[in-house]
C-alpha positions in Angstrom: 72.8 131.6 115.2 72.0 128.5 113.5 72.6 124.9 114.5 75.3 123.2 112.9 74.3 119.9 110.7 77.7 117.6 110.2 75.7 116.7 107.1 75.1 119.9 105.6 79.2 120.6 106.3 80.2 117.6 104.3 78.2 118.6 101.4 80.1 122.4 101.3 83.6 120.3 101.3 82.5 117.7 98.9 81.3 120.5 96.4 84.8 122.5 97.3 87.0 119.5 96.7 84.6 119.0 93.3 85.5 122.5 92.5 88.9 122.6 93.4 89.4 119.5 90.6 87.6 120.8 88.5 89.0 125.0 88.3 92.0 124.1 90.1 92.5 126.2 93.6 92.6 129.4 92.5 88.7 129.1 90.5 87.6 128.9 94.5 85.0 131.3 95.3 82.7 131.2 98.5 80.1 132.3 95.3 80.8 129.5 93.4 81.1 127.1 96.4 77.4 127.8 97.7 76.3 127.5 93.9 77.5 124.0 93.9 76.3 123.1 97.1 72.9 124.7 96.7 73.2 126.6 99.7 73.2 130.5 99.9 76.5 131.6 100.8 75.8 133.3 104.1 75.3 129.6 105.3 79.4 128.7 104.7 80.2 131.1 107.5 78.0 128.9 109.7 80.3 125.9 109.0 83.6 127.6 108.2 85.7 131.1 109.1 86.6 132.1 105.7 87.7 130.8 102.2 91.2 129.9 103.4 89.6 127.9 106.4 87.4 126.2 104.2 90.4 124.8 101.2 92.6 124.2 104.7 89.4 122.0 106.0 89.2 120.1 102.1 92.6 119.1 102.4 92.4 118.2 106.1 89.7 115.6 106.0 91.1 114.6 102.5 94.5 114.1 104.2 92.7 112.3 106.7 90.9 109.7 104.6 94.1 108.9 103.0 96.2 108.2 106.0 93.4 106.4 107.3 93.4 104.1 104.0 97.0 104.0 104.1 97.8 103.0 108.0 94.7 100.2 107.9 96.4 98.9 104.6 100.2 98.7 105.3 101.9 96.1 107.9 105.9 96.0 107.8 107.7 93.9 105.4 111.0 92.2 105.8 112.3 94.5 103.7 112.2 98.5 103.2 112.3 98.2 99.4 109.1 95.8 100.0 108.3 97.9 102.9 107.4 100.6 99.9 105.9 98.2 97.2 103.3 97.6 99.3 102.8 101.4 100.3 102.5 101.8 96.7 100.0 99.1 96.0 98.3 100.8 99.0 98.3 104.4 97.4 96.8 102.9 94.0 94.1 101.0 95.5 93.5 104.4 97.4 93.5 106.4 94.5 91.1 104.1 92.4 88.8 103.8 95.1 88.3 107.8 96.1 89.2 109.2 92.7 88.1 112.8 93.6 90.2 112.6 97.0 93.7 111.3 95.2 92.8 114.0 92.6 93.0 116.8 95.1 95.5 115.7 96.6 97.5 116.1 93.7 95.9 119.8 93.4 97.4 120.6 96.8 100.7 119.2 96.1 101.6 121.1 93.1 100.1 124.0 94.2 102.0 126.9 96.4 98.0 127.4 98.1 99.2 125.0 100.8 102.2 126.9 102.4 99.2 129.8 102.7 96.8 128.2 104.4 98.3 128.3 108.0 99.1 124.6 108.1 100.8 123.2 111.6 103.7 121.3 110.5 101.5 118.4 111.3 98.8 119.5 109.6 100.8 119.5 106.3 102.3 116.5 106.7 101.0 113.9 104.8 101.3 111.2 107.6 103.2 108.8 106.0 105.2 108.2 109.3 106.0 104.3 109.3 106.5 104.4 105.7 109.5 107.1 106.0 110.8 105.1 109.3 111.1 102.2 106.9 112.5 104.2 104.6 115.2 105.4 107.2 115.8 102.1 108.6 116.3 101.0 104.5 118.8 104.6 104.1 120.7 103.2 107.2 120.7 99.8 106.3 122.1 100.3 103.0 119.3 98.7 100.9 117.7 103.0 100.3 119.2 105.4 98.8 120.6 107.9 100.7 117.7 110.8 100.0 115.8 112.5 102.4 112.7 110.1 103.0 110.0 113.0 102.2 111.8 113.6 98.8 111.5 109.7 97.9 107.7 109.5 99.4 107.3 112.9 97.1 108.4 111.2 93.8 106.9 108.3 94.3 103.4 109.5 95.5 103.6 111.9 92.7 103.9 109.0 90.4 101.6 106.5 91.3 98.4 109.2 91.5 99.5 110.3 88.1 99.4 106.7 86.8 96.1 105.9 88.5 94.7 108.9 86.8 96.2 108.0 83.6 94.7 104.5 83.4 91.5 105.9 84.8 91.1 108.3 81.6 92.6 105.9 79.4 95.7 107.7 78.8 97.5 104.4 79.9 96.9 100.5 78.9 97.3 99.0 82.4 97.9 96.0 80.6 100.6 97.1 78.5 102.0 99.0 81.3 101.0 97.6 84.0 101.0 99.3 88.3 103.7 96.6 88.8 106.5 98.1 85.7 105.3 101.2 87.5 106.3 100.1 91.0 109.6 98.5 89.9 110.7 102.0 88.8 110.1 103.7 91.5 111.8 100.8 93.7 114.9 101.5 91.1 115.2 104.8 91.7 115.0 104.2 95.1 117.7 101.8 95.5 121.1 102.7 96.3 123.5 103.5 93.4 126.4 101.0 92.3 129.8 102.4 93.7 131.7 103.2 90.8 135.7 101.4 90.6 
């Protein structure tokens, strides 16, 4: 059996995650993977069990460099509703940075492929852990709206990688609509309704 290079492994997820954006997660193909990565295919099954193993190890490690972003950029706030304007500066910067990773991400939350891929329930978690205890502590405190905190991460996340994708192919004047219009409306559909007389 051959050796394993960590190198050579990176190279067959970066050209899945480039395919994945590209075709969408149902173009995968082992074919098609080893033809991007200029591999023959035989050599994938060194590195990885199947196709499903392979898209469930994309989104892993693209999972991974997010929450990794995410958790060295965010520090509490005095506030939840500041608690997730910073989270969503946070997720923009991310999604500027590593284009290709916020992309797929996006892929994998539309797509039904991820409740296939024999995901732990930690494994499909997106990791957003002190960002939803804010948000509870904000839904218990008054100052969030009483939603479940996944749906509001959801809406929001959702939002902000659309934006970032928009500005990036100039679908969106950032200067005419700027990340900060952007973040005030996801902070006002977050923020608990008036009670009505």
């Amino acid at each position: 059996m051959r050796e394993k290079d960590e190198n050579r492994r990176q190279h067959i997820l970066d050209a899945t995650a480039q395919l994945i954006n590209g075709e969408g997660l149902g173009g995968i193909t082992m074919t098609k993977v080893a033809k991007r990565a200029g591999i023959s295919q035989s050599n994938i099954y060194i590195y990885f069990e199947n196709k499903d193993d392979l898209v469930k190890q994309t989104f892993l490690g693209c999972k991974q460099r997010m929450s990794d972003y995410l958790f060295a950029h965010f520090t509490p706030q005095a506030t939840a509703l500041a608690d997730l304007a910073l989270f969503a500066r946070a997720l923009y910067q991310f999604a500027v940075e590593n284009p290709t990773d916020a992309d797929l991400i996006q892929q994998f939350i539309a797509s039904p492929v991820l409740m296939t891929l024999d995901l732990t329930r930690e494994e499909a978690t997106m990791r957003f852990d002190d960002i939803a205890a804010a948000l509870q502590t904000g839904i218990t405190n008054g100052e969030i709206r009483p939603l479940d905190p996944n749906v509001l991460l959801v809406m929001g996340t959702s939002t902000l990688l659309n934006y970032e994708r928009m500005v990036r192919f100039h679908q969106v004047d950032p200067v005419t609509t700027p990340l900060s219009g952007v973040i005030d409306m996801i902070l006002a559909g977050c923020a608990p309704t008036p009670k009505r007389a």
